[in-house]
N, C-alpha and C positions, 0 to 999 in steps of 0.2 A: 581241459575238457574239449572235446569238438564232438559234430552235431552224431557221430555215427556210436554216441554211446549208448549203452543201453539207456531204452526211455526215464527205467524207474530209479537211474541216475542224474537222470536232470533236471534244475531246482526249481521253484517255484515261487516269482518273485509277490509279496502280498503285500497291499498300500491299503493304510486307513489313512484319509484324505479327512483332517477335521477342516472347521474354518478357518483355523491359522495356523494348520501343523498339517504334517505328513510323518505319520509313523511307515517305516520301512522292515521287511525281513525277507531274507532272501532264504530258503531251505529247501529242502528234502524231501517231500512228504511222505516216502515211505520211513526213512530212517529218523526222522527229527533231526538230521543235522542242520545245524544253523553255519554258514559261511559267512551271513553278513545281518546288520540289523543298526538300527538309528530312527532319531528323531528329528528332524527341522521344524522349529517352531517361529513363533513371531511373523508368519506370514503374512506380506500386505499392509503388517502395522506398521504405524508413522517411525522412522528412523531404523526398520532394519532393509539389510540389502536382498531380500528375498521377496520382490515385487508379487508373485503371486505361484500358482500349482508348477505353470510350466518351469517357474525359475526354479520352484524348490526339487523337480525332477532332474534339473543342471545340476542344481545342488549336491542331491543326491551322488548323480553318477562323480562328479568331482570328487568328490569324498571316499566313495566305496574306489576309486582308483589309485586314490592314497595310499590305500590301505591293502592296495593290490590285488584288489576285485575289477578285472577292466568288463563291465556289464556288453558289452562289443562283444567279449570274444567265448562270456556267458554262453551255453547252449537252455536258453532260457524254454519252458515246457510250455506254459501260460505266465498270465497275470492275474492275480488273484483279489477282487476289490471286496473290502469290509463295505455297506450301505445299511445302515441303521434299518430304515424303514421300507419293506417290502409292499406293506398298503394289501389289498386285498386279491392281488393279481399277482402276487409271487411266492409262490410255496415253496420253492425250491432253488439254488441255486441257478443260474442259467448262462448261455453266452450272451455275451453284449455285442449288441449291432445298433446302427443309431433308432430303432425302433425302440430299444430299450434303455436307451439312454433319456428319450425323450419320457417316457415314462414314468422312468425314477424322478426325473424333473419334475412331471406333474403330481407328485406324490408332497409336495416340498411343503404342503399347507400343513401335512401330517407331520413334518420333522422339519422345520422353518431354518432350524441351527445346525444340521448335520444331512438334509439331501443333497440341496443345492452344494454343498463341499465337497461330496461325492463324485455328482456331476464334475463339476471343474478338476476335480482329481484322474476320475477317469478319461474324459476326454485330452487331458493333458498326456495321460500314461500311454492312450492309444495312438498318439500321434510319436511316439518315444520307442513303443514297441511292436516290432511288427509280427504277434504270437496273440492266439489265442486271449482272450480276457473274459473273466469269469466275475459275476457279482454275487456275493454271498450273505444274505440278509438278515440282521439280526433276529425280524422276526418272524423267519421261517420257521422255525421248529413250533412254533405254537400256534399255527396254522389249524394244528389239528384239536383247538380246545373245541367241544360242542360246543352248538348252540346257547344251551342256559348258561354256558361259561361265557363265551364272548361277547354275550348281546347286551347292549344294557337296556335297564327301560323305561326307553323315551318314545316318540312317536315314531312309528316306523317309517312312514316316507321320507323322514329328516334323516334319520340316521341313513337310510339305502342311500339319497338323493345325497349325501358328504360322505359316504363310507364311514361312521362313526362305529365302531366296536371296539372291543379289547384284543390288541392287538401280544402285546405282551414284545418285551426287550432281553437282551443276553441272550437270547438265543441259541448262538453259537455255542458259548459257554456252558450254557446248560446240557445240548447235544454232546457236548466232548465229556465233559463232569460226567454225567450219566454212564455214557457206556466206560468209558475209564475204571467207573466206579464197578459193573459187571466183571471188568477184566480184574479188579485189586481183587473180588469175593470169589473168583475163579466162577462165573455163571452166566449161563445168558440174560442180555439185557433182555429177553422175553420175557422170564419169570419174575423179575423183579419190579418192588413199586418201592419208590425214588422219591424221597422232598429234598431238594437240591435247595440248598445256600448260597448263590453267591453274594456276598460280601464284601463292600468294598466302600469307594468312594457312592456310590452310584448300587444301590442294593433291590435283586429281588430274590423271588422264593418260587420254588413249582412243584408240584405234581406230577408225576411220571407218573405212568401205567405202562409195565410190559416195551420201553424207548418211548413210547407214545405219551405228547404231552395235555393234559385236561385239566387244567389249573393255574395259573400265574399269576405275580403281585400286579405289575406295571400293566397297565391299559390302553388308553388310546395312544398317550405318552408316556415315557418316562417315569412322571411327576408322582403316579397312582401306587399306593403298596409301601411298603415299609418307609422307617426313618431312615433318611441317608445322611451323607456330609453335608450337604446344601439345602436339600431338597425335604417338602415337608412330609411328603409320603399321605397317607389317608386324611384329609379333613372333609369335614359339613360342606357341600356344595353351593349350599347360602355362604357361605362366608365369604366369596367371590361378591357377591351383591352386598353385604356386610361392607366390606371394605371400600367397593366405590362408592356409598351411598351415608357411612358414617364415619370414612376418612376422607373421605373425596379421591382414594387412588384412582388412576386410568388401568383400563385393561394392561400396557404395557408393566404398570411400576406393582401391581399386582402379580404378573407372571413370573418378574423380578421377587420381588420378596418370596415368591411360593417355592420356584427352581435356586436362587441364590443365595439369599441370606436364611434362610429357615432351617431346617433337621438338627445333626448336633451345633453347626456354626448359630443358628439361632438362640438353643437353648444355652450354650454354654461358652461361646465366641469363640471357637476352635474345631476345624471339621477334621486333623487329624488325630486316627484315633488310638495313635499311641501319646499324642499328647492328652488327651481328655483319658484317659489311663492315669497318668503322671498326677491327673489333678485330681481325682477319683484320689486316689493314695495320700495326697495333698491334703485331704477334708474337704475341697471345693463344693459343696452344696447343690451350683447349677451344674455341674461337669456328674456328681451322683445323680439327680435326678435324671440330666440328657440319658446317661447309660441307662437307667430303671427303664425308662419309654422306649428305648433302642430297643430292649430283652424284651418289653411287654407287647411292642407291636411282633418283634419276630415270634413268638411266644404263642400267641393269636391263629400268626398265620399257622405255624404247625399243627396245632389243635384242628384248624378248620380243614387243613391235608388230609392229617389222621382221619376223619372222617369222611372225606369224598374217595379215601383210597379203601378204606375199610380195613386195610391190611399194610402196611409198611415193615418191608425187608431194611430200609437203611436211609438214616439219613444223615444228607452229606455235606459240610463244609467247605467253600472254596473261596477263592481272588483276597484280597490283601488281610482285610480284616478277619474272614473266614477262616483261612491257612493261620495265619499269627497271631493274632488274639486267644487264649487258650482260657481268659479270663469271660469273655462272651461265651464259648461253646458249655464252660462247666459251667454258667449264667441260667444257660438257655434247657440245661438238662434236670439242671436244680428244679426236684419239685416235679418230676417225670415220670421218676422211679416206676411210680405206680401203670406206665403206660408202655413199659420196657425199654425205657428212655434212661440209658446213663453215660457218663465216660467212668473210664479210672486217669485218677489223679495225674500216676508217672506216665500214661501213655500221652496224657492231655498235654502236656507240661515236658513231654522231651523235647531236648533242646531248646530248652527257652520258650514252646511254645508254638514255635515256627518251625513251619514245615516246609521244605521245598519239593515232598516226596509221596504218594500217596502211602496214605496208611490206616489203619482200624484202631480208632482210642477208645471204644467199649471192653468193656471187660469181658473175658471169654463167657462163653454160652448166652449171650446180651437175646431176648426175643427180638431186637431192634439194631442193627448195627448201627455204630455212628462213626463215620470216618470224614479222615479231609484230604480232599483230592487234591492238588494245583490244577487250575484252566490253565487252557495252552489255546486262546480262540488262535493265534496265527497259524500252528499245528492245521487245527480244525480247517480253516478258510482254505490251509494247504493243499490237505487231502479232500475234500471237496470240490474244490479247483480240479485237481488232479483225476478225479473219479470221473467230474463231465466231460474232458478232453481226449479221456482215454482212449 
């Protein structure tokens, strides 16, 4: 490659900077081609050799040269940063300059376990490359819930005075799922209303109207909306005070239990969910109920979509458990019929279940489509990237 190629030939490298990892991918964004991609983990922890961002950005480039990527002689376009939390001052993608950077910094009360590693990621990346850098924030696209969606209600100078609202997470994910999902049904994403699934370790749900989003599980953080692997998704807001007042937890060993040990690892000692499938099959008792709650919280949210959308063209399937569980989706459709809500069996169930391809498992003439798309957020972050630089 060198720099005199066409633009929309040259790649775009996108870092999710966690607190002890850096996910890597280097593509395309018009075409999806992938050239390079990896993960360094164990960052900063005790006995490994990757002391912090900047070493794992050496890291990096050592690796992709192995491998016959030399990032030098890259005609790199941008850089493309994942940032969980946008806060109430970022709707949309933007450039990074250190105004912005300081920013995302002070956003860190909002995302305590995933700004501040952003920060350090980016600041490391921009000392590394000297192009363009773009931040892409999970939760820009629900930027656009109204009011009665975002607000919650507390006293309003409290919440103005912390920025507390429903902020909503995946983001990305659900931007790409959505229109992907106009492209599988050949239509524009204008006319279509969308409850998107993703599914995964880490789970929410949304609402589309028209690309436009007015609905999501997750809130201020993460924690709010469905059962996840860890995390316990909706509980009584007392229970917080429950717990430090008749267990004696600290807000710390609380925040703990609610993001770490709780969802299906709580209910049934195991958050993945082709193992708690296995035990499901097994007769395991706690592994059937986790699943009953998994279907009955997703279950919930659908119902209450159906109703704020008034009208649903399709809903859609995505990320680990969403794409390959075929046992959740016919779960979640069971009992729907009546709302134009079905799969078919062989469509649910080809290949195993698992899909790596978008496709439509309702049965033809469905009033509801129901399909499962794969997220591509690195894709997504790509061309995003690539749209602001243009």
């Amino acid at each position: 490659m060198n720099d005199r190629l066409d633009q929309t030939a040259r790649p775009v490298l996108v870092l999710n900077a966690g607190s002890s990892s850096l996910k890597y991918q280097l593509l395309v964004p018009e075409s999806g081609e992938v050239s390079a991609s990896g993960v360094i983990e164990r960052i900063g922890e005790p006995g490994s050799d990757v002391a912090d961002h900047a070493a794992a950005l050496r890291t990096m480039r050592a690796t992709l040269a192995a491998d016959g990527v030399d990032l030098d002689a890259v005609p790199l376009r941008a850089v493309g940063h994942r940032v969980v939390h946008g806060g109430p001052d970022f709707s949309e993608p933007v450039l990074i300059d250190d105004a912005v950077v300081a920013r995302i910094e002070s956003l860190s009360p909002l995302a305590p376990l995933h700004n501040p590693a952003a920060v350090t990621g980016i600041e490391a990346a921009r000392a590394h490359f000297a192009v363009p850098h773009v931040a892409v924030f999970d939760t820009a696209f629900f930027s656009t819930l109204p009011p009665e969606a975002s607000t919650y209600a507390l006293p309003r100078d409290l919440a103005e005075q912390h920025s507390i609202r429903r902020y909503g997470f995946h983001g990305t994910s659900h931007r790409f799922v959505s229109q992907a999902t106009a492209e599988l049904l050949g239509r524009p994403v204008e006319e279509l209303n969308q409850i998107v699934l993703h599914l995964g370790n880490g789970c929410s749900a949304s609402a589309i109207r028209g690309g436009v989003a007015i609905e999501t599980s997750m809130g201020l953080t993460p924690l709010q909306g469905l059962v996840m692997g860890t995390r316990s998704g909706d509980v009584d807001p007392g229970l917080h005070a429950f717990l430090a007042r008749q267990v004696g937890l600290s807000i710390d060993e609380i925040d703990t239990v609610l993001n770490k040990k709780s969802g299906l690892l709580g209910l049934s000692g195991v958050n993945d969910f082709r193992e708690l499938a296995q035990r499901v099959d097994a007769g395991d008792e706690g592994a059937r109920l986790a699943f009953d709650i998994f279907v009955h919280r997703l279950t919930h949210y659908v119902g209450a979509y159906l109703a704020h959308l008034g009208r649903v063209d399709a809903i859609v399937f995505t990320a680990g458990v969403g794409q390959n569980s075929a046992r959740v989706r016919a779960a979640l459709a069971e009992g729907l019929e009546g709302l134009g809500i079905s799969v078919d069996p062989d469509r649910n169930e080809a290949g195993g279940g698992c899909f790596s391809h978008a496709a439509v498992i309702s049965p033809d003439g469905s009033p509801v489509v129901v399909a499962v798309v794969p997220t591509n957020e690195e894709l997504a972050i790509a061309r995003q990237t690539a749209d602001l630089v243009r």
